[in-house]
C-alpha positions in Angstrom: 0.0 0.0 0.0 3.1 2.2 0.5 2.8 3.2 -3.4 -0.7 5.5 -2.5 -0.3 9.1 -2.5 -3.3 10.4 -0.3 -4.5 13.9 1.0 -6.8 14.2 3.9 -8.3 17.2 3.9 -9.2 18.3 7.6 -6.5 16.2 8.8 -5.4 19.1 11.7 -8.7 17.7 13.4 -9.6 15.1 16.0 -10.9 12.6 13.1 -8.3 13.8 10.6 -5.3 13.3 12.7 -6.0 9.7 13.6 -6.8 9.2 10.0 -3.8 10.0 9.1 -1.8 8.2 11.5 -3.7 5.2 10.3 -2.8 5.5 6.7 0.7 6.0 7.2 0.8 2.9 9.7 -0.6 1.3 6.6 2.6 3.2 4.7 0.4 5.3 2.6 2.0 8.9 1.6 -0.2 11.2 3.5 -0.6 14.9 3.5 -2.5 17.2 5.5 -5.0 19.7 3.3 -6.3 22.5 6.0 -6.4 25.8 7.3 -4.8 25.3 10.1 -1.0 26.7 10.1 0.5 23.7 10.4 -1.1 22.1 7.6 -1.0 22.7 3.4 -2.9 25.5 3.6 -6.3 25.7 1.2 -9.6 26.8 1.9 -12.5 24.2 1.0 -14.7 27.1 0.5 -12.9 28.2 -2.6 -12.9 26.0 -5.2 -9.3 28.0 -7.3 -7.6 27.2 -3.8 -8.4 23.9 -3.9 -7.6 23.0 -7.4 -4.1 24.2 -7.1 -3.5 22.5 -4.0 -4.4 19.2 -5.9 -2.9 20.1 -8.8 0.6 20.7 -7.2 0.8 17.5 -4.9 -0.9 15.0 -7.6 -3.1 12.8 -4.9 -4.1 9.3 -6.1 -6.8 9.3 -3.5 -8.9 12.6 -1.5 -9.9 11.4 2.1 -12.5 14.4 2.3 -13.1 15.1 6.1 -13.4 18.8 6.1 -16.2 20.4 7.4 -18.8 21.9 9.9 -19.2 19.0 12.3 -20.3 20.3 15.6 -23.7 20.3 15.4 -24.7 23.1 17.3 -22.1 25.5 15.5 -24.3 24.0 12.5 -27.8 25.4 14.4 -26.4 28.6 15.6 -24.8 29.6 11.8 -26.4 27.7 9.1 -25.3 29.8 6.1 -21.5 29.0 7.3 -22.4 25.1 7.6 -24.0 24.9 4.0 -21.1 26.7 2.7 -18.6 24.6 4.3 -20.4 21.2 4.1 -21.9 21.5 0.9 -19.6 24.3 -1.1 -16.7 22.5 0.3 -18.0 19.3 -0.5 -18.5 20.2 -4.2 -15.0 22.4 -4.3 -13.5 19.7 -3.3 -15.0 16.9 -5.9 -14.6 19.1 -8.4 -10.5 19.9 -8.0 -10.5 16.1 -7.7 -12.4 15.8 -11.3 -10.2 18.1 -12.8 -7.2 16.9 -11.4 -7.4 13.3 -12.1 -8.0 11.6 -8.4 -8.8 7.9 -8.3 -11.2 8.3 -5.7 -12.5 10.7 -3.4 -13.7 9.0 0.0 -16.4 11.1 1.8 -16.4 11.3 5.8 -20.5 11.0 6.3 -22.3 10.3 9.6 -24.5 8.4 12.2 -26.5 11.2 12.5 -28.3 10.0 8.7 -30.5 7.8 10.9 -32.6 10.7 11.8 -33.5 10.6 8.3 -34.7 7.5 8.2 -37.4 4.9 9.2 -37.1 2.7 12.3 -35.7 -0.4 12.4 -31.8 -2.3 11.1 -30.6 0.9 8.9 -28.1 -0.2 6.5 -26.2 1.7 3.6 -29.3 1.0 1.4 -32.2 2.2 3.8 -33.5 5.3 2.1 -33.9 8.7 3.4 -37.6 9.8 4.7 -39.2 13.0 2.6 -38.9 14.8 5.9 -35.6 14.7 6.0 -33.3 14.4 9.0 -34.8 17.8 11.2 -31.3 19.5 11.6 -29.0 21.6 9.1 -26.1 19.4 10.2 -27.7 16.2 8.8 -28.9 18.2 5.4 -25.8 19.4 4.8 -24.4 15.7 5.1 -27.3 14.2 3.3 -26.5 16.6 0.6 -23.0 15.8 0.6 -23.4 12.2 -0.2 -25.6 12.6 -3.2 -23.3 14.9 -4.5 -20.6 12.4 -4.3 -23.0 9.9 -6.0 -23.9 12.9 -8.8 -20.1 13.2 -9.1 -19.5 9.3 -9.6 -22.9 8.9 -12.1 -22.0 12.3 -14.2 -18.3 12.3 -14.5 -17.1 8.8 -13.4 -15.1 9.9 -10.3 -14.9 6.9 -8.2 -16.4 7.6 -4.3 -16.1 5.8 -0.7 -18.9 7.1 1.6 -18.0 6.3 5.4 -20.8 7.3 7.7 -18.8 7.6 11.5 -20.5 6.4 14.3 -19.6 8.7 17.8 -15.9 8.7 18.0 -14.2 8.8 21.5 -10.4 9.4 22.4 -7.2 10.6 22.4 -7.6 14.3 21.2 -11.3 14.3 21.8 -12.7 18.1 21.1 -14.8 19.8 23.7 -18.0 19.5 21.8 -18.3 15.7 22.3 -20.3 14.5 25.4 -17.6 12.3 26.8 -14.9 15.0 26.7 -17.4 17.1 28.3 -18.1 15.1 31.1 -14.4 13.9 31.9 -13.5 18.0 31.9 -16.0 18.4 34.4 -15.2 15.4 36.6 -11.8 16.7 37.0 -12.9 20.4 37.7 -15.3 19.0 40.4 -18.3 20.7 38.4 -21.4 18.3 37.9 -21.9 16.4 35.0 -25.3 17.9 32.9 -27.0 16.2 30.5 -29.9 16.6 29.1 -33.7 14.7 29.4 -33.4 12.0 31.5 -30.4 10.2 30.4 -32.0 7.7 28.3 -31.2 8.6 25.2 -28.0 6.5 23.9 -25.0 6.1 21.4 -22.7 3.7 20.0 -19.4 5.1 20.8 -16.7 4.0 18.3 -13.0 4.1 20.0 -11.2 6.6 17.5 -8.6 3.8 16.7 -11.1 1.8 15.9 -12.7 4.5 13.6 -9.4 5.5 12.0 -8.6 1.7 10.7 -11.4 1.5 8.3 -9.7 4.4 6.3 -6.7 2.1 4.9 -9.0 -1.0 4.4 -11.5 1.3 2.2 -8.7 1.7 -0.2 -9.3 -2.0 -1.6 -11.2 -2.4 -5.2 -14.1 -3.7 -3.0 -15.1 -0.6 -1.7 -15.1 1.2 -4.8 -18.7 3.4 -5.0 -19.7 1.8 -1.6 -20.8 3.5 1.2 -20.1 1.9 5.0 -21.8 2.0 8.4 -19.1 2.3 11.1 -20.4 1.9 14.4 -19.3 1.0 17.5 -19.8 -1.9 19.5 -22.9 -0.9 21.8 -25.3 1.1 22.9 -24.5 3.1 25.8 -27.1 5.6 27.4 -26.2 9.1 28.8 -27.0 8.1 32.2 -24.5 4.9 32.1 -21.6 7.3 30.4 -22.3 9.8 33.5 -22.1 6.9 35.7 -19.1 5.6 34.6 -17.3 8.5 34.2 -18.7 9.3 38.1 -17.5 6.0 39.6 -13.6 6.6 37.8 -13.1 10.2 38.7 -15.1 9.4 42.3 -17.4 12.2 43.8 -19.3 14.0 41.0 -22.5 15.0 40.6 -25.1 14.3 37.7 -27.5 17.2 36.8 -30.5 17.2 34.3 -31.2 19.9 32.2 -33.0 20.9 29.2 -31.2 23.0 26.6 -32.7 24.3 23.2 -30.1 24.2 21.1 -30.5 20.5 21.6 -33.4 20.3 19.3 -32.9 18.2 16.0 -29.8 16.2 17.3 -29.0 12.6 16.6 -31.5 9.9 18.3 -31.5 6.0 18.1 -35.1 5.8 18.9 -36.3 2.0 17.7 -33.4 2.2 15.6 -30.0 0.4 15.0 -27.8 1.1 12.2 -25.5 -2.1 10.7 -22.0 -2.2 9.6 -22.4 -5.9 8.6 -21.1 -4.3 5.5 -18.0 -3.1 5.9 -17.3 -6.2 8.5 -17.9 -8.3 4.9 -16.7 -6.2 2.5 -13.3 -4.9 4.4 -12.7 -7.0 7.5 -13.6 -4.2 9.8 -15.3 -4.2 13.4 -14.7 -2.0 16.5 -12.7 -4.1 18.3 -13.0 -1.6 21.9 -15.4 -1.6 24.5 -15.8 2.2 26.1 -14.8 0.2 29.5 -11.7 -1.4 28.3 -9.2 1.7 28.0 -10.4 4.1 31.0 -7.0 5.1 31.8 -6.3 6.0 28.2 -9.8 7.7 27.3 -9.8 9.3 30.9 -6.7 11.5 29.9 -7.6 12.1 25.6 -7.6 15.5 25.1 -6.0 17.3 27.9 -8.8 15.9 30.2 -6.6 15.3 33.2 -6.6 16.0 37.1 -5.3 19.5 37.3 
């Protein structure tokens, strides 16, 4: 695999970094496309930027993970999450077409399920007329059929990977288990929201980062994979387990609006049969299995 030349766009992020650590585990040439300073610098949001970019380094394959992906940023701007997400999106797929890419590979999301019926959600289950009830979720939705438009109007080969909830090392603020370890270790209570009930599939970000190398096989050419994590864990039982490692923290319940629209499993559980039969993946951590190490991701540490 050591003969792939790939750019991962985004790749100063939480998800980005790991992906590319995985790749070049894998040997893969990897370079990091992102605004950040430490990063080849280009702007998704302008398409000349990001045909150069391309055009200079020559990529065999785009791992396309840029984007607008805290949710609430999403609610509170819109217009900058349609231009990133779905401008982007389209910039990006477009300096791939002109510059010759094998294949772009798309980072899509859980959070698709809210735009579809109840019941085992696979990559075929279509999405509902209503739509998914959240600009985040559009913009992704849109995303992906653009990558398919791209594929079906001017043969650009795609990978769609829909991540499940990542967890670990380098973990941003926005997620819910960062949120909660910060706390714990700040002796502030942990808040969440309803009554706790509502749950997620974490996905161990190692775990989450190995499917990027595997997509690379002919097999996943124009595919599009669940990646999920092993089990469901509920708010309440995160809070609780976070509680009995850090020791004397309080739980709070709250309702906040911005809240409204955000990803729920309700009578639904989304498959990644797929990619376990197609690529040999599966999440092979349990959210209780690496405490220690998840316990200090990110900077969340005992001051």
């Amino acid at each position: 695999m050591n003969d792939h030349k790939c750019v991962v766009t985004g790749g100063s992020g939480y998800k980005g970094s790991h992906v590319i650590d995985a790749l070049r585990f894998k040997g893969c040439d990897v370079l990091n496309v992102d605004i950040a300073e430490e990063a080849l610098q280009a702007d998704i949001s302008n398409l000349e930027s990001v045909t150069q970019i391309f055009g200079d380094l020559r990529p065999d394959y785009v791992f396309h993970l840029a984007a607008i992906s805290n949710a609430r940023l999403a609610l509170e701007d819109p217009c900058k999450a349609v231009k990133t997400n779905i401008l982007g999106t389209t910039n990006v797929l477009e300096a791939a077409r002109r510059t010759n890419v094998k294949r772009v590979i798309l980072a899509s999301t859980c959070w698709l399920a809210n735009a579809m019926a109840s019941g085992i959600i696979d990559e075929s289950t279509p999405f509902l007329p209503e739509g998914g009830g959240h600009i985040y979720t559009t913009t992704k939705i849109a995303s992906e059929y653009l990558v398919r438009d791209y594929g079906k109007l001017y043969g650009l080969p795609f990978t769609i990977l829909r991540y499940g909830i990542p967890y670990g090392p380098r973990m941003w603020k926005g997620l819910v288990l960062r949120n909660f370890l910060d706390r714990a270790f700040t002796k502030q209570p942990l808040v969440f929201y309803g009554v706790g009930s509502s749950s997620r599939r974490f996905l161990f970000i190692d775990d989450l980062a190995k499917a990027h190398p595997l997509c690379l096989q002919d097999i996943a050419i124009n595919q599009v994979y669940n990646l999920e994590g092993m089990r469901f864990v509920t708010l309440k039982e995160l809070a609780d387990l976070v509680a009995k490692l850090v020791g004397d923290v309080e739980i709070s319940y709250q309702k906040e609006s911005s809240r409204v629209g955000e990803l729920t499993y309700d009578r639904k559980i989304v498959s990644s049969n797929k990619a376990y039969i197609d690529l040999e993946w599966q999440p092979e951590t349990d959210i209780e299995q690496r405490p220690v190490e998840w316990c200090n991701s990110g900077g969340a540490a005992p001051a």
